[in-house]
N, C-alpha and C positions, 0 to 999 in steps of 0.2 A: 756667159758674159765675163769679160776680164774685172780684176776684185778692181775694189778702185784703191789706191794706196796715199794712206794719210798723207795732208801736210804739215810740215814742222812747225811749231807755233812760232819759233820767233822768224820763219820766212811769212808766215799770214800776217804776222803783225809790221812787217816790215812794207809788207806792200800795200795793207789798209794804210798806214801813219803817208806814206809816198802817195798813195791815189786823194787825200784829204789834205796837203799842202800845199796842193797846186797842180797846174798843169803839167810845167815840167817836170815837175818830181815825179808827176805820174805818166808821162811818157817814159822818162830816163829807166822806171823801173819794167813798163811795158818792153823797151827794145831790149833789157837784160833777159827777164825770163822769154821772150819770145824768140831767141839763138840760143845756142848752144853754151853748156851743154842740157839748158833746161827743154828747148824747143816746145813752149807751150801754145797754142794758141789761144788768140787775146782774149778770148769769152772767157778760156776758163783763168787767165788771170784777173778777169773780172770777176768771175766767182768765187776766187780765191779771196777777195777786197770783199764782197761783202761777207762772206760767212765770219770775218772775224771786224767787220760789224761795221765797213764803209758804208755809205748809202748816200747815192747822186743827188737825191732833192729832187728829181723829176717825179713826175706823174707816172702813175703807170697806165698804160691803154687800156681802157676798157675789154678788148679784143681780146689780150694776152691769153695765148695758148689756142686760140683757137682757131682752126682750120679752116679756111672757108674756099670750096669750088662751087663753081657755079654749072649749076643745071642737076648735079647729083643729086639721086632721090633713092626712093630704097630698093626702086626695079633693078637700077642699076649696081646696088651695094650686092643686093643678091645676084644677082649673074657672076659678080665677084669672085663671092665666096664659093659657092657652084663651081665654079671652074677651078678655083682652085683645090678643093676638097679631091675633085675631079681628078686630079696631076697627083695626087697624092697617094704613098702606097701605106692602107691606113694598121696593114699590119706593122710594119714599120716605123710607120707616122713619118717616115722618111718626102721632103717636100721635092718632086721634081721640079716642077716649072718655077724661075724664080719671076722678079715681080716686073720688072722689063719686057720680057715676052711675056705676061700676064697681059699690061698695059695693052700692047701690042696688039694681042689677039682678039684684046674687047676694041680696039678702033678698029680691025677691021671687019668685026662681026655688026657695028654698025654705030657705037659709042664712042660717037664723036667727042662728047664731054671729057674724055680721057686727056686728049689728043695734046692737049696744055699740061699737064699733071705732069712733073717730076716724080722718080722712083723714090725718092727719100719722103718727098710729102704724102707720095699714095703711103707708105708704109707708119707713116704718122700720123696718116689719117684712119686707117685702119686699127693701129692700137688704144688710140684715143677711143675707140669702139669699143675695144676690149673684143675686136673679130680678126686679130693678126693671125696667122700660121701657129703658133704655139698656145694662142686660146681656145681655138679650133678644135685641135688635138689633145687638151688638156679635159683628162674623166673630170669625173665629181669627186669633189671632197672627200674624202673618206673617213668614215665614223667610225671614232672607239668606244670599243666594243670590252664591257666586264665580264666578268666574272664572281660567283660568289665565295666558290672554297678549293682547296687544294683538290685534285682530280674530279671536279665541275662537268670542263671538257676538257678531253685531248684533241690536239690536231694531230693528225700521220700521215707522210709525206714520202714519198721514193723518188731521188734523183741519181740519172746515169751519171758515174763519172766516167768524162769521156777522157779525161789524159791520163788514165790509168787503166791498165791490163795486164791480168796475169797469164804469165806465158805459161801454155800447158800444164793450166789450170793449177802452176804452184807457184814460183817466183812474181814477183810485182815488176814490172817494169812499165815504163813511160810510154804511152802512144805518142807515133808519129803523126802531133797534130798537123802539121802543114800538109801531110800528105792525104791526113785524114777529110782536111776539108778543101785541099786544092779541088777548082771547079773542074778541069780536064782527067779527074779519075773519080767520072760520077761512082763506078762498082764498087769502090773501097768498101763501103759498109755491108756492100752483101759479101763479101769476104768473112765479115767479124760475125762470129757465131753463138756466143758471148760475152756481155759486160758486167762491168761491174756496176752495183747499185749498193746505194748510200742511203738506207730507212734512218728516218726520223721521228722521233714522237716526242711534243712536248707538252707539258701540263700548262694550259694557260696562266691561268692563277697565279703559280710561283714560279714559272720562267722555266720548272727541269724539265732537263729532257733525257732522252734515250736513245743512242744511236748501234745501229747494226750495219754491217757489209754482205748481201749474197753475189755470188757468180754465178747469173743465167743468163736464158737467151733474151730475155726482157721479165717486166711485172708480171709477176702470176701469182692467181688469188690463194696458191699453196705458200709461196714465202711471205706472203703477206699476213697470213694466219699465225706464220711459224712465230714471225717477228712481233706481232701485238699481243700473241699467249706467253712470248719470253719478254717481253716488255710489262703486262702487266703481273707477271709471277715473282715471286721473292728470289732475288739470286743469293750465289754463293758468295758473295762481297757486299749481300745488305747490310753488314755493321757498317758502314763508309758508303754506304749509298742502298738507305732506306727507301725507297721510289719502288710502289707496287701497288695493285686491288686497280679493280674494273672502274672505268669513268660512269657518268651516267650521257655525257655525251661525249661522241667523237665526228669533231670536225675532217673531212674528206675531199679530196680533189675528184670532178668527173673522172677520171682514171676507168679503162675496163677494170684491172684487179680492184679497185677499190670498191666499186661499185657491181662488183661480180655478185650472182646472186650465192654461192658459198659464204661473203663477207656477212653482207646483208642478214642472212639465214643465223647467222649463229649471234652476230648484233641486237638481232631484236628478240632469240629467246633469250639473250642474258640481262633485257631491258636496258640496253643503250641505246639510246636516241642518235640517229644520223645525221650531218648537219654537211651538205654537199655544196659547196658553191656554183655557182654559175659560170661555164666555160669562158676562160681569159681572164676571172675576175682573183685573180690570184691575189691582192689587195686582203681578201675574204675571209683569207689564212695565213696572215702575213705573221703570226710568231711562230710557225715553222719555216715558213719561206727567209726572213730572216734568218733562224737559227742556222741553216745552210752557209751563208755565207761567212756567220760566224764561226761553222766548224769547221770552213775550210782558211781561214786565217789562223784559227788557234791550233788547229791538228795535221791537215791535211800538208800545211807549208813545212811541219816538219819531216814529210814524209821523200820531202827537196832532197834531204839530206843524209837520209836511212831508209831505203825501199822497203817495204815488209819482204820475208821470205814466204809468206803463205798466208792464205787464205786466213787461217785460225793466228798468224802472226798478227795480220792487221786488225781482227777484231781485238784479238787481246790488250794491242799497244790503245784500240782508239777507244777501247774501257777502262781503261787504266786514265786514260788523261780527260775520259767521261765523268768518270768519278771526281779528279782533280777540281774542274772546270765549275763543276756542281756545287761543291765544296767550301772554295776557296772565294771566288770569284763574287763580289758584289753585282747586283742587277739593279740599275738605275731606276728602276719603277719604285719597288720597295724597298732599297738602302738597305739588302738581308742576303744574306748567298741562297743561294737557290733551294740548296737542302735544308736550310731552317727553316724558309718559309713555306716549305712543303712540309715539315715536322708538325706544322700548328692547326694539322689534320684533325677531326675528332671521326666517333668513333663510328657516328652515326654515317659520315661521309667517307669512309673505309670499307667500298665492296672487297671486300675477297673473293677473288674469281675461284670457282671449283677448279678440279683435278684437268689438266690439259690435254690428256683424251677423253675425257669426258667432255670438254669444249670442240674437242674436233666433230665428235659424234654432232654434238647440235649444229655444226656446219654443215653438214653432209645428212643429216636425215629429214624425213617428212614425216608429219602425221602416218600414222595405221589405224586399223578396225582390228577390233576381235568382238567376240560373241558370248557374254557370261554364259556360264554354267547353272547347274540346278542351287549351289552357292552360292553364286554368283561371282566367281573366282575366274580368270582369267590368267594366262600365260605369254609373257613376253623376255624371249632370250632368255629361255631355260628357268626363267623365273615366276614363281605365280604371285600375284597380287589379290588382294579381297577387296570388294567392292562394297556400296552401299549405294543407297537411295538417291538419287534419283534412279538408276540404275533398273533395268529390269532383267530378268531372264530372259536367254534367247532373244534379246534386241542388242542390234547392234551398239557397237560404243566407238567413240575417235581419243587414241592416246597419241602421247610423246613423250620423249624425255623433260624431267622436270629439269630447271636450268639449276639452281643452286645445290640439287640434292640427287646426287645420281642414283639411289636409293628409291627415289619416289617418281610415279608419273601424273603426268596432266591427262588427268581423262574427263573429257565430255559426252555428252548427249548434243544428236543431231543439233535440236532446239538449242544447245548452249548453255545448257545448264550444266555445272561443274560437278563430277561425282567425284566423291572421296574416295581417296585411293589408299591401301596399304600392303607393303612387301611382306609376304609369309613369310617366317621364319621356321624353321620345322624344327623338331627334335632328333634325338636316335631313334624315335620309335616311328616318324616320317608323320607326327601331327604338329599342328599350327601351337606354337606354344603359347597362343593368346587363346587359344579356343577353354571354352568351359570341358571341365573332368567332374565325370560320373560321381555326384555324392559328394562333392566339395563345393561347386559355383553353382549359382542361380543361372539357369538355360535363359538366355534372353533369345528369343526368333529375331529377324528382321524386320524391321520396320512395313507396315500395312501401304503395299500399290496404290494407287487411288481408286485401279480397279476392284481390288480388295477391299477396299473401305466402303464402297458403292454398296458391295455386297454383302459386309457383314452390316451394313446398314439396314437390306433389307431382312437380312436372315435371322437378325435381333428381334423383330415384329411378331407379334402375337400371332398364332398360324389362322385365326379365324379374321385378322383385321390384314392379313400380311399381304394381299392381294387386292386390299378395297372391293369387295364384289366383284373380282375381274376373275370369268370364267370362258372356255369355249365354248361360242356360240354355234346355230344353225345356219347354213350359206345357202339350202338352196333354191328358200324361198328370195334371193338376192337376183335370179335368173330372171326374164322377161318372160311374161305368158308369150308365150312364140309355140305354135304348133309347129313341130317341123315334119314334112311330109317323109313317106317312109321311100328309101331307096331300093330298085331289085337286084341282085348279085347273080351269080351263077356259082352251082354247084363246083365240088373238089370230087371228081371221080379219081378212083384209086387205082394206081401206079404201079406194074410191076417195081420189083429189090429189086436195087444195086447189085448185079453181079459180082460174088470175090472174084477177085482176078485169080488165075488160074496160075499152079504152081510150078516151076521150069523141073525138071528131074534131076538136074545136080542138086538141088536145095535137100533134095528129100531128105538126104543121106545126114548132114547137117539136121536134119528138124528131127528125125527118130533118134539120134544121139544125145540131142538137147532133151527131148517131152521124157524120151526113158531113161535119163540120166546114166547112160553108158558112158565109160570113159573114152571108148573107143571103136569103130564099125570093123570087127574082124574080117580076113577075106571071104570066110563061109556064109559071114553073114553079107557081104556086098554081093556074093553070087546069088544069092535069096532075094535080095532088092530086084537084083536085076532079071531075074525071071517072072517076078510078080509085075515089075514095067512091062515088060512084052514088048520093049523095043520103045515105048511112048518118050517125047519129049516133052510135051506137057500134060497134065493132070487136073482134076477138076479136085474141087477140098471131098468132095464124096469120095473118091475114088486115094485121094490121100487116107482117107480115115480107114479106109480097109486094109489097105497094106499097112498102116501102124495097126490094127486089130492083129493081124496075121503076123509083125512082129513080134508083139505083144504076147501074143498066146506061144508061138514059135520060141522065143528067146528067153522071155521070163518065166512063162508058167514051167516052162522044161526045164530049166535049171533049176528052179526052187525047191522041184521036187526030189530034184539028184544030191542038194546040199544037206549037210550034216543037222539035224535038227539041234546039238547044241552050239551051231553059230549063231550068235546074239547080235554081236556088231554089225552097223550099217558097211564099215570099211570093209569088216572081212566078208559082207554080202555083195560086194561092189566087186572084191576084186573075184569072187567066184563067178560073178558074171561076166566076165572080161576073158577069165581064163577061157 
């Protein structure tokens, strides 16, 4: 709507004194402001007459202001509205049809009551409803929303910038928006392989914020990591920009990276609450969606003037005036620059995030099992931990990393019950230097299982009352008198043996070198085999055991008696047999 533009007191008061003298006076001033070069028309010289305080003396109509057609009722208000909602493209909120062909198309769909109706009174009659085209269209209200202390919640936010691009991936230059969104070269952006992005994070509470630049292919749940673990870590310019330690909530846009389960994953082991709004409802998180346009008026317009040369040029220029903007700068909410009113942190409301690979891990890991020991000591990543009660031996357990203490794990039981956990520290000599030494500490055992306690419950009991009269009884008066009749079988008449199988003749020569432990079967002695065969290719085990007998007496008992009676040795009795 055009603004409306004051009138000068002494023209109101010139034309009130002229409308209250008379006719004439109040014509003569009527035909001046209504030419040039006022050209007003007469109503609003009339209104200009009473606001500085004419007033006709007539009645006013009872009627005044109000609309009256005849026949209209509310079937017809809502076919209205219907059609027009209808003509409307509601992501845009953009109105096609205007109210002329509206009119139009409800007389010929069969509303005749239209048919009298001017376009200025339907649309007067319509606001008068408070059902125009821009009520329509118009969300809900939007509620604010507190906060109670400096890093409460964060909101974090990533927007493309689309009129910036760095050419091969160093210099900054300008994108060629007209071409980038001329309608006749839909391909352009599949060309673009790369953009840049603008992360934001701001601390609701006190207004600061945080801003970063990556060049990717889009959001991904790896720079999103990178930028909220260097967002909430102490930099190297926290004397002049104190801003650090983990939120307890952080506000998010449906985003895939945002909502990646990587993000999520390492969120909730550091006990940060997520706080996602509802798609389009960007309202939700409006002090970052704000903060956006505010950084691109305070930083980005001077970038009109000086392009970054690189990548690490523009971060460093939009930290520098990060810093400034935080600093200097009053915020209308609280009458305080940004960084003071984040100063008036205490100490209880100052997470300090741990080490940031140690926050990558809880991004990127899941729960595991191990199995305590006779210790009950377990091993994770080269490291062993001691265990306690609830805990048992050889029952399973579920760990993970602890979130504030990379030192320590979260181990459970199935059930959920939390067992305590502690990192061995070992000595030179490779023992737990908590553990108790021989002659110095009192030996304390582990705490009693419950199956343990069961049992030394009853093992404490007097051994004459320890069983209550409970003894092994007799079962087999428990069976039914049942005669059972007797059944008849038939005998097992007996079976010729199993035949050994019968032995092939080349084995032989193999079997007397092995039973007589020869090193070797001489040729004299293979002529001797082969005449006791008699030509046979197989043999029966009888007829084996004779020619080993014949070996036997033939090879050993005749050299035994040829060797020297002071050979002692087995060797040199072996190799006398050989020779």
């Amino acid at each position: 709507m055009p603004r409306k533009i004051p009138i000068l007191p002494e023209i109101g008061v010139e034309i009130a004194q002229a409308f209250a003298a008379g006719k004439e006076a109040k014509q003569v001033v009527l035909k001046r402001y209504m030419n040039s070069p006022w050209n007003w028309s007469s109503s609003k010289v009339y209104a200009v007459a009473n606001e500085f305080g004419w007033e006709s003396g007539r009645d006013t109509r009872p009627d005044k202001g109000e609309i009256r057609i005849e026949g209209i009722d509310d079937a017809v208000l809502l076919q209205a509205i219907e059609v027009s909602l209808k003509t409307t493209r509601m992501k845009r909120r953009k109105r096609l049809m205007c109210t002329e062909d509206l009119i139009q198309q409800m007389i010929l769909n069969g509303y005749e009551v239209l048919r009298n109706v001017s376009v200025p009174t339907f649309n007067r009659w319509m606001r008068q409803m408070n059902l125009n085209h821009e009520q329509l269209m118009a969300g809900n209200p939007a509620i604010e929303m507190a906060s109670k202390h400096p890093n409460h919640i964060h909101f974090a936010d990533a927007s493309i910038c689309v009129q910036w691009d760095l050419k091969n991936n160093k210099k900054m230059v300008e994108r060629d928006m007209q071409k980038a969104f001329y309608k006749n070269k839909p391909g352009y952006w599949k060309q673009v392989k790369k953009v840049l992005i603008r992360w934001m994070l701001v601390d609701h509470t006190s207004g600061l914020f945080y801003v970063d630049y990556s060049y990717a292919e889009g959001e991904n749940q790896a720079d999103l990591l990178d930028f909220l673990l260097t967002g909430w870590s102490q930099k190297e310019y926290s004397a002049k920009y104190p801003f650090y330690g983990a939120p307890f909530m952080l506000g998010l846009d449906p985003g895939a990276s945002m909502t990646s389960h990587a993000a999520k994953n390492m969120l909730r082991k550091l006990d940060i609450e997520t706080y996602v709004h509802a798609p389009g409802n960007s309202r939700a998180s409006g002090a970052v969606e704000t903060m956006h346009s505010y950084w691109e008026e305070h930083f980005e317009s001077l970038l009109l003037l000086k392009l970054a040369d690189s990548l690490e040029d523009l971060r460093a220029r939009a930290h520098d005036r990060m810093i400034y903007l935080n600093a200097m700068k009053t915020h209308s909410r609280h009458g305080k620059s940004r960084t003071d009113k984040w100063m008036e942190i205490t100490a209880e409301q100052l997470r300090i995030l741990p080490p940031v690979e140690h926050c990558r891990k809880l991004a990127t890991s899941a729960p595991v099992t191990r199995v305590p020991d006779e210790k009950l000591q377990i091993t994770f990543e080269n490291r062993d931990y001691q265990l306690k009660a609830p805990a048992l031996k050889q029952v399973k357990v579920n760990l993970d990393y602890t979130p504030w203490d990379p030192n320590q794990l979260n181990v459970w039981t199935d059930d959920g019950e939390c067992v305590p956990c502690r990192l061995i520290i070992r000595n030179e000599h490779g023992f737990d230097i908590e553990a108790p030494v021989f002659g110095e500490n009192e030996y304390k055992r582990h705490a009693d299982t419950p199956a343990q306690q069961i049992r030394n419950h009853f093992e404490s009991r007097d051994k004459a009352t320890r069983m209550n009269g409970f003894e092994p009884k007799l079962t087999a008066h428990l069976v039914p008198d049942i005669t059972f009749l007797p059944r008849k079988g038939i005998e097992i008449f007996p079976t010729e043996l199993p035949k050994t199988p019968p032995i092939k003749a080349s084995e032989v020569f193999g079997r007397l070198r092995r039973e007589l432990s020869l090193e070797r079967i001489t040729p004299i002695m293979h002529q001797q085999v082969e005449q006791w065969l008699g030509g046979a290719v197989e043999l029966s085990s009888e007829e084996y055991e004779v020619i080993r007998n014949k070996a036997r007496s033939s090879w050993i008992t005749g050299i035994t008696r040829t060797v020297s009676p002071n050979l002692r040795s087995v060797a040199t009795y072996k190799r006398a047999i050989n020779e």
